[in-house]
C-alpha positions as CSV (number, residue, x, y, z in Angstrom):
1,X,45.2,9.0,-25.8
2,X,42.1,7.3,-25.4
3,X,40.7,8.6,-21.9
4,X,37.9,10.0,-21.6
5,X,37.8,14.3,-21.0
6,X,35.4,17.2,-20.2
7,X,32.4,14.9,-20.0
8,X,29.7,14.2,-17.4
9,X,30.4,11.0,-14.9
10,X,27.0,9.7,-13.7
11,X,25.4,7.4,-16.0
12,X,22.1,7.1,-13.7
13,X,19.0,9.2,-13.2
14,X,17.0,8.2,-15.9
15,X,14.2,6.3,-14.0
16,X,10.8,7.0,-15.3
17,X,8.0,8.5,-12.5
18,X,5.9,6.3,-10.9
19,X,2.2,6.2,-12.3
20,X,0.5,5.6,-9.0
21,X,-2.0,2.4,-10.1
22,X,-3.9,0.2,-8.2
23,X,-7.7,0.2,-6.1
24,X,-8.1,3.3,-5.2
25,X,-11.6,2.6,-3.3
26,X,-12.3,-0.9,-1.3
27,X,-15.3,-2.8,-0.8
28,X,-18.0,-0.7,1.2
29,X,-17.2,3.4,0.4
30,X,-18.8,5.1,-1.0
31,X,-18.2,6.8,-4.5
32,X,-19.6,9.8,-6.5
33,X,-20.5,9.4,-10.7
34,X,-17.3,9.6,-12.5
35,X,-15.1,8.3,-9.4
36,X,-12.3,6.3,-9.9
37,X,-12.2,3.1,-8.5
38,X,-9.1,1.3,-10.0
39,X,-6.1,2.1,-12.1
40,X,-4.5,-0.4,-13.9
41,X,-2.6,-1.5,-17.3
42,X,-4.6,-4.4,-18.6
43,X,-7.7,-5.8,-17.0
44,X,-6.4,-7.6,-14.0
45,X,-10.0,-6.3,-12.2
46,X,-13.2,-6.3,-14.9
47,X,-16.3,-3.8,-14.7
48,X,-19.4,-5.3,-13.3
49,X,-22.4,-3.2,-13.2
50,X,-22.4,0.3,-13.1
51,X,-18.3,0.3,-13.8
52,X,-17.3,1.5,-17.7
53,X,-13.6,0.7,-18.4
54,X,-11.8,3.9,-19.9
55,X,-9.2,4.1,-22.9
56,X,-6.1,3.4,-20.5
57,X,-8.3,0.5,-18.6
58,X,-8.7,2.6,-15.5
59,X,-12.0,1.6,-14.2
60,X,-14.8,4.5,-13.3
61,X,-18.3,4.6,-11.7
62,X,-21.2,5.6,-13.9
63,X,-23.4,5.9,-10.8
64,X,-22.8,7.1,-7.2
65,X,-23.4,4.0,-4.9
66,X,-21.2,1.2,-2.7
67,X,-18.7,-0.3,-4.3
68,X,-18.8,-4.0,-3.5
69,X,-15.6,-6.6,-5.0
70,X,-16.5,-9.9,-5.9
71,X,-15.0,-13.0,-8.6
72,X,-16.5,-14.5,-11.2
73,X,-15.8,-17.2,-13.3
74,X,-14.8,-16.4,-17.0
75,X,-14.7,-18.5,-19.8
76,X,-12.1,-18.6,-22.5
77,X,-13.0,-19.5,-26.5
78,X,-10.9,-23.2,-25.9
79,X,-13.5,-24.0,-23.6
80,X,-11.2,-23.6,-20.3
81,X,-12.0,-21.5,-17.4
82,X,-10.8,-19.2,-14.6
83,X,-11.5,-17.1,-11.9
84,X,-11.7,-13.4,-12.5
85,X,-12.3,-10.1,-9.8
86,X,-14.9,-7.9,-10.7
87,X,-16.4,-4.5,-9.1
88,X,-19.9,-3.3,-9.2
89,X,-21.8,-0.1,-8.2
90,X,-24.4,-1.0,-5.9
């Protein structure tokens, strides 16, 4: 007999919890030293000034100030170019 006996049914419920990325402050508040201001996997938004990028790229203010969004352009090595976002502290 090849059925199957005495064994669970559900094959589903194995979805992994949500990490909860993305901006966590806009342009204009106001953040304390040490506040996050974005998480993210990669940089898809780079640290301008007074922003340090932590081990898991999650972006931090070193001082308390305004944050204020604004793009860049970014060279590559091959000479091409492309428009990046960055945040500052102001």
């Amino acid at each position: 007999m090849a059925h199957t006996k005495a064994k669970g049914s559900t094959k589903l419920g194995r979805d992994s919890e949500s990490k909860r990325l993305g901006v966590k402050l806009f342009d204009g508040e106001v953040v304390n030293a040490g506040g996050v201001i974005v998480r993210q996997r990669g940089t898809k938004v780079y640290p301008g000034t007074n922003v340090i990028r932590g081990g898991d790229d999650t972006l931090y203010a070193k001082k308390a100030g305004t944050i204020k969004f604004a793009t860049k352009k970014r060279n590559h090595f091959d000479g091409s170019r492309k428009f990046v976002k960055v945040v500052n502290v102001l």
